[in-house]
C-alpha positions in Angstrom: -98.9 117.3 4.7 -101.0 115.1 3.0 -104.0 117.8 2.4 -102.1 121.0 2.2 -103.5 122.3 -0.4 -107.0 121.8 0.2 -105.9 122.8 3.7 -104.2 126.1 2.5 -107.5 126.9 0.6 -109.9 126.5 3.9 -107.3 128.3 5.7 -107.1 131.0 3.8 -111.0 131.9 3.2 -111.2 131.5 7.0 -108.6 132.9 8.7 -110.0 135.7 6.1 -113.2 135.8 8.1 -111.5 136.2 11.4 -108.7 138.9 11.4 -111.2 141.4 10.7 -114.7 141.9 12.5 -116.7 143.0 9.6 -115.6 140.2 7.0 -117.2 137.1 9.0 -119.1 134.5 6.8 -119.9 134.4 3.5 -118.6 133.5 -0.2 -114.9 134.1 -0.6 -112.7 133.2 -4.2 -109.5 131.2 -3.4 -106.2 130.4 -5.5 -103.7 128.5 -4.1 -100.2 126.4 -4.9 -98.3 123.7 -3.4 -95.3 122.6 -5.3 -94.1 119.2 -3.1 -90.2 118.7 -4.3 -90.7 119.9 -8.3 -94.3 118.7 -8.3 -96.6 122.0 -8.7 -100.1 121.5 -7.5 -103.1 124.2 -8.0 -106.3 125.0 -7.2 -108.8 127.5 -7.0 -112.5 127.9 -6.8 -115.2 129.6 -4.2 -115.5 128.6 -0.4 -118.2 129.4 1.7 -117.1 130.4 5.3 -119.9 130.0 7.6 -120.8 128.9 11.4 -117.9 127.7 13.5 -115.4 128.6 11.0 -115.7 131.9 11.2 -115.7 131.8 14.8 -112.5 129.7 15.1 -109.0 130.7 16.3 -105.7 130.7 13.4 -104.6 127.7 15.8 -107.8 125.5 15.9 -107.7 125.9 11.7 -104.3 124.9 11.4 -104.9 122.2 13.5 -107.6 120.9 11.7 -105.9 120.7 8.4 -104.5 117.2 9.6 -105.4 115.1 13.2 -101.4 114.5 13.0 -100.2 117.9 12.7 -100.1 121.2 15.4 -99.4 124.7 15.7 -96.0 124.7 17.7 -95.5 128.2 17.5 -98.5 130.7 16.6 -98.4 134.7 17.0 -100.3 137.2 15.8 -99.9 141.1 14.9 -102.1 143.5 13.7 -103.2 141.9 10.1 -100.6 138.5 10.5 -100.6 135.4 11.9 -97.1 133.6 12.1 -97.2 130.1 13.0 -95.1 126.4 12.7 -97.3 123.8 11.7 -95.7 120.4 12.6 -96.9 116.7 11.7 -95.9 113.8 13.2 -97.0 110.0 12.3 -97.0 110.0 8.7 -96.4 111.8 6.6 -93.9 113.9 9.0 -93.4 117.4 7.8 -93.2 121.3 9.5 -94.3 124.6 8.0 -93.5 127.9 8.8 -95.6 130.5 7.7 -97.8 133.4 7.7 -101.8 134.3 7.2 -101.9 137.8 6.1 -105.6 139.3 6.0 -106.0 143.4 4.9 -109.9 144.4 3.5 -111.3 142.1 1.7 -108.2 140.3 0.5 -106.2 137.4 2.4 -102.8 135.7 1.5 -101.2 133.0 2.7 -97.5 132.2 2.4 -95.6 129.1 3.9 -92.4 126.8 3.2 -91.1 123.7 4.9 -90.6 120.1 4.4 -92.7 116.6 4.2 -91.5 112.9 4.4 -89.6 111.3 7.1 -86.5 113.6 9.1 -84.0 111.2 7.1 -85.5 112.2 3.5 -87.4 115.6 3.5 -89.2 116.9 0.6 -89.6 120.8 0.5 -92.8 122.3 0.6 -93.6 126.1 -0.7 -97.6 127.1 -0.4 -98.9 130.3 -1.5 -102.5 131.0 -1.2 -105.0 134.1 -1.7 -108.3 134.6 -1.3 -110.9 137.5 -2.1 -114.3 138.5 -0.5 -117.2 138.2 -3.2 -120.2 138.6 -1.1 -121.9 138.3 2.2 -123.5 135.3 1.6 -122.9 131.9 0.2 -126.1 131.4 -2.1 
């Protein structure tokens, strides 16, 4: 769980890109929250979604976020993606959540644990993202 923020970002913007065949790459505004036990972290900037990305599955971007974490359970409907993320081999943490994409606009929501099985830390994510344009320049 060690980059899920950055992680939730990229998601976000991306899996933006894919649920709907006329929003593929380009610039795209992101906010997003991860509060780790009572720690609140935030971000928020632009992202540019291009090549691959765009192209990629819900599953391949999840798996990306960390080499030590997979998609155990992944389904999709309609405009949602539902999915358990879980990491093994430090840190150790699981997700559950969902990628919501409608328009322009994409949210995603997720809450679970990191640390080790014995001492788990909850995890809440919460990230949206916003079409600007069609291109990244």
């Amino acid at each position: 769980m060690k980059y899920t923020l950055t992680a939730a970002a990229c998601l976000i913007t991306a899996s933006a890109a894919l649920a709907e065949p006329e929003v593929t790459e380009g610039l795209w505004s992101y906010q997003a929250t991860a509060t780790l036990g009572i720690m609140p972290i935030v971000d928020k900037g632009n992202y540019c979604i291009k090549g691959q990305q765009a192209s990629a599955s819900f599953e391949e971007l999840l798996n990306d976020i960390n080499p030590n974490c997979t998609v155990t359970d992944g389904t999709y409907d309609a405009s949602t993606y539902a999915f358990t993320l879980s990491c093994t081999g430090g840190p150790q943490g699981q997700l559950d959540g969902t990628v919501s994409v409608q328009g322009g606009q994409a949210t995603l929501r997720a809450t679970g644990w990191t640390g080790t099985i014995e001492s788990q830390v909850p995890v809440i994510v919460s990230a949206s993202a916003k079409k600007l344009r069609p291109t990244c320049s």
